[in-house]
N, C-alpha and C positions, 0 to 999 in steps of 0.2 A: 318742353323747357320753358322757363321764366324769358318772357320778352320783358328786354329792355331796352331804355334810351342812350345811346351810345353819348358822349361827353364831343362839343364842337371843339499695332496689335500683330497678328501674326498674316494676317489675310495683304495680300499686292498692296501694294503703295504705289504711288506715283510724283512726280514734282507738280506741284499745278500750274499750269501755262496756258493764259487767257485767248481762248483761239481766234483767229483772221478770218475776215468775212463771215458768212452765215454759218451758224454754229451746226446747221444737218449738212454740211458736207462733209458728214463722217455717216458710217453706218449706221442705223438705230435698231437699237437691241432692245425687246422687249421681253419685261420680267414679267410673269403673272405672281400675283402674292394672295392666294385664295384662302382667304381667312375672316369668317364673319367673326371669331373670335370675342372681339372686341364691341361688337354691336350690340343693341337691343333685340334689333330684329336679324338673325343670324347668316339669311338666306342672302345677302352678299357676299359671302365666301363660295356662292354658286358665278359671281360676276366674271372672273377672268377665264374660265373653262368655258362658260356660255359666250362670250365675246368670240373665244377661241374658236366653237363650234358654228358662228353664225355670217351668212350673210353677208355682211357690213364687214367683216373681217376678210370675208373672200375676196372682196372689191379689193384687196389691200396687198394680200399674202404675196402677191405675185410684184413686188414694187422691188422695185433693184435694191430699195437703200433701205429695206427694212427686212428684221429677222426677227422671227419668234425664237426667244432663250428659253429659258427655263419653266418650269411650273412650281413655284413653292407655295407647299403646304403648313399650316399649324399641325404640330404633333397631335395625336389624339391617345396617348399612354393613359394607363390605368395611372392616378395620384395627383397627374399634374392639374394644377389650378391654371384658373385662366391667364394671370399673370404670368407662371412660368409658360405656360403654350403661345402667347404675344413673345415673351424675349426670346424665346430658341426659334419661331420664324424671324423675328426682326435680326439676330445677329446673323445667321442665314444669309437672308435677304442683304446685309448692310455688307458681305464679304461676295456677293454677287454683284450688289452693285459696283461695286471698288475695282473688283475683276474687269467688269466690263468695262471701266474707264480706262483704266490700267493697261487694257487692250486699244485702245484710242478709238471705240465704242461710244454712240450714247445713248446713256440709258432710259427707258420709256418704263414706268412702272406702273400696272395695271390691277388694279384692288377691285375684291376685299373692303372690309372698314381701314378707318383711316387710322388707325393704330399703326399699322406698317409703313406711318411716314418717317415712325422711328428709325425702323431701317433703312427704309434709305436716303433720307439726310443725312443719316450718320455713317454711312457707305461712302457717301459724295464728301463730309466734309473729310474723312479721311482720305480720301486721295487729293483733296485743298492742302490739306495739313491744315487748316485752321478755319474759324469760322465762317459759313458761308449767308450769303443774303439768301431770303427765301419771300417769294411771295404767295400766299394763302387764299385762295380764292374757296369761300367756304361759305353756307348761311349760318355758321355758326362759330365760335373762336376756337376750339377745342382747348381749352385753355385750364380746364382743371385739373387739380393734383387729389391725391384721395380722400385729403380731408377737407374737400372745398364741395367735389361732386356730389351733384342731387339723384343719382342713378346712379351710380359707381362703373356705369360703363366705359371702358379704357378710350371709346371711340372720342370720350370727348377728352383727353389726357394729351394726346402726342405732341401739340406743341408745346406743352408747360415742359415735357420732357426733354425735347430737345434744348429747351432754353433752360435745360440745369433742374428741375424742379419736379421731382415726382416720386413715386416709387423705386428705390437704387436699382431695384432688377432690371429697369427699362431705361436705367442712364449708361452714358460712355460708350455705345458698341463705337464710337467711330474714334472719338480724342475724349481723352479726359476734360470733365465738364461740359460746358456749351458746343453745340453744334451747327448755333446760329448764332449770328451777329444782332443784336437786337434793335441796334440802329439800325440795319439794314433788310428789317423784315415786317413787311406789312400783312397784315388782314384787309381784305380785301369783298367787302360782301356781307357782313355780317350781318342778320337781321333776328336772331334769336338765340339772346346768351343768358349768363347769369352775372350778377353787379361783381360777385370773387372775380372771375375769368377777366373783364374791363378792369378791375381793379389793380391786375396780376400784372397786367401788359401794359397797362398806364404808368407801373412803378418802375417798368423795366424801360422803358421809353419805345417800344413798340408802335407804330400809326399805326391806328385803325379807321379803317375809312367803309364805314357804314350806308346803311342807305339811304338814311334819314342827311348826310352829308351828299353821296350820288345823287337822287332826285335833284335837287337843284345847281349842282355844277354839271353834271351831265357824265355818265359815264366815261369817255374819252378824257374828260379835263382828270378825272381821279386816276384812271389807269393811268396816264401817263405822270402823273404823279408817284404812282406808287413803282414804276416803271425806273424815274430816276432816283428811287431809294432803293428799292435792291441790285440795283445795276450799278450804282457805286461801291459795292461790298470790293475790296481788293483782290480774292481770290477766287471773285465768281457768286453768282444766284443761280438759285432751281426754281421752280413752280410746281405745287401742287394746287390740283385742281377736283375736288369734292364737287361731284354729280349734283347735290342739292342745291348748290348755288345760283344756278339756274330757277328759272320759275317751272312749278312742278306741270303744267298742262306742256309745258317743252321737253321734260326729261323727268316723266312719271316714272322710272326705274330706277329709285332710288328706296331707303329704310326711314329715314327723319324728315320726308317734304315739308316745307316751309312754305306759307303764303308766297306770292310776289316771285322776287327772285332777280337775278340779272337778264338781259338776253342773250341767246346763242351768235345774234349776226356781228354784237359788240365786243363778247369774248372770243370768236375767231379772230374779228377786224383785232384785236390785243395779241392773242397769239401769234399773227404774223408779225407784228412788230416784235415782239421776243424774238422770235427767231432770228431775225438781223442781229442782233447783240452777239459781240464776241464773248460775252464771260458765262452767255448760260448752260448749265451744267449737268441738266436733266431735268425732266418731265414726270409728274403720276398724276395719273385719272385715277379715282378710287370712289366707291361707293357705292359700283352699281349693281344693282338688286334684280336679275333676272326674272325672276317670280313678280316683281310689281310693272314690271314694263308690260305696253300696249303695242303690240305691232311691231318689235324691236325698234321703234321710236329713238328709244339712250342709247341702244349698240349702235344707229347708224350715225348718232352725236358723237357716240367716243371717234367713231371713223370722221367725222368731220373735223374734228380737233386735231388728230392726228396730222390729217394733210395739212392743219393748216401750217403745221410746222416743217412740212418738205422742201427742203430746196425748189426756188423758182424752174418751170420749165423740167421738173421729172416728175408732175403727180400724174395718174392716171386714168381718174376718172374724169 
């Protein structure tokens, strides 16, 4: 991708009601959404089966407050194009997600490319009933619609989507129109985009806090920035969390490594603070690429991300 210089329905419902004290004393139900689909390099839709199978997952399976849901896949039918194989997993997934909230569940979504944040943001904000904050921890914005993308891969598409903007196939599984609040949703990390994508989320009034702005405030002073912007949304934030974000010698099991990166001990120390918030709504890790990981290196990261959002006093390792 272009480096640049960042600028200084018929599925459950629910009411949404901002929950008390730490948001994992409820169950966590995890979705796998195994769909490279959307990727260049396809072999992340091997990421939530291989998680499933390994290790770092066993450390886990046996945790009182957590349950492995479902496995959803991308259709693989003779005719369909990739786009319709993205929307029939995302609405899928976004009436899975809904489900499990609905069930007063929270849900963990485990990718696949990042295309399947369609679903389930738009899973979450349907059981909000209305826009929700979202923070974006990504090396890159995903921020293109199909006449902006330099690859046409959908991986970099799913936030313009949710914010109203893309291909119709891939809008509304949750509410008509947006799915996020735009004041209430930051990028978080970005270090290789294109000047369309900054351009997109600049008009929408989007922060984006890059790492040309992190280097000298220091991680902490932006997390928590970006922390009091989607945590004021009214009816709740979620976080996705794309593998690449990380610097790649931390979390080589990824499809698009980026130079640099964030650190792992900065974005757990982040995670735990999410997790105190009453309004947050759900969780996805996505991106990880079996086939490029050393050592399961990224599976035993996704497991440390994991806990870090366990209630104080029930982790187990």
């Amino acid at each position: 991708m272009l480096c640049a210089h960042l600028p200084t329905s018929t599925e459950p419902t629910m009411p949404h009601r901002p929950n008390s004290g730490h948001s994992l004393n409820r169950r966590l139900r995890i979705i796998g959404a195994a769909s490279g689909v959307g990727a260049q390099d396809p072999n992340c839709e091997h990421g939530p089966v291989a998680f499933h199978h390994s290790q770092a997952w066993h450390e886990l399976e046996h945790h009182p407050s957590i349950d492995w849901g479902t496995m959803l896949y991308a259709p693989d039918r003779a005719g369909l194009s990739p786009t319709e194989r993205i929307a029939d997993l995302c609405r899928r997934l976004a009436a899975d997600v809904a489900t499990t909230r609905a069930a007063g569940e929270f849900p963990l979504v485990i990718g696949g490319d990042h295309s399947v944040a369609i679903g389930t943001w738009s899973g979450v904000a349907r059981t909000a009933g209305a826009p929700i904050g979202l923070l974006w921890l990504d090396a890159h914005m995903d921020s293109h619609t199909p006449e902006t993308s330099h690859s046409g891969a959908i991986h970099g598409m799913p936030l313009a989507c949710l914010l109203g903007r893309g291909d119709k196939r891939l809008l509304g599984f949750g509410l008509p129109g947006l799915q996020l609040s735009p004041q209430h949703t930051v990028v978080l990390g970005p270090r290789s985009f294109e000047p369309e994508e900054a351009e997109f989320l600049a008009r929408l009034g989007v922060r984006v806090i890059g790492e040309a702005e992190i280097d000298p405030r220091g991680f902490k002073a932006a997390f928590d920035e970006a922390l009091s912007i989607v945590s004021s949304a009214p009816e709740g934030f979620g976080v996705t969390l794309d593998l690449d974000a990380f610097d790649p010698q931390l979390a080589p099991g990824v499809g698009s490594p980026e130079p640099d990166g964030l650190g792992v001990r900065d974005v757990i120390g982040g995670l735990r603070r999410l997790a105190d918030q009453p309004g947050l709504l759900a969780l996805e890790i996505v991106e990880y690429n079996p086939d490029r990981d050393r050592g399961g290196v990224t599976a035993e990261l996704i497991t440390d991300l994991i806990e870090a959002i366990l209630p104080p006093g029930k982790k187990q390792r």
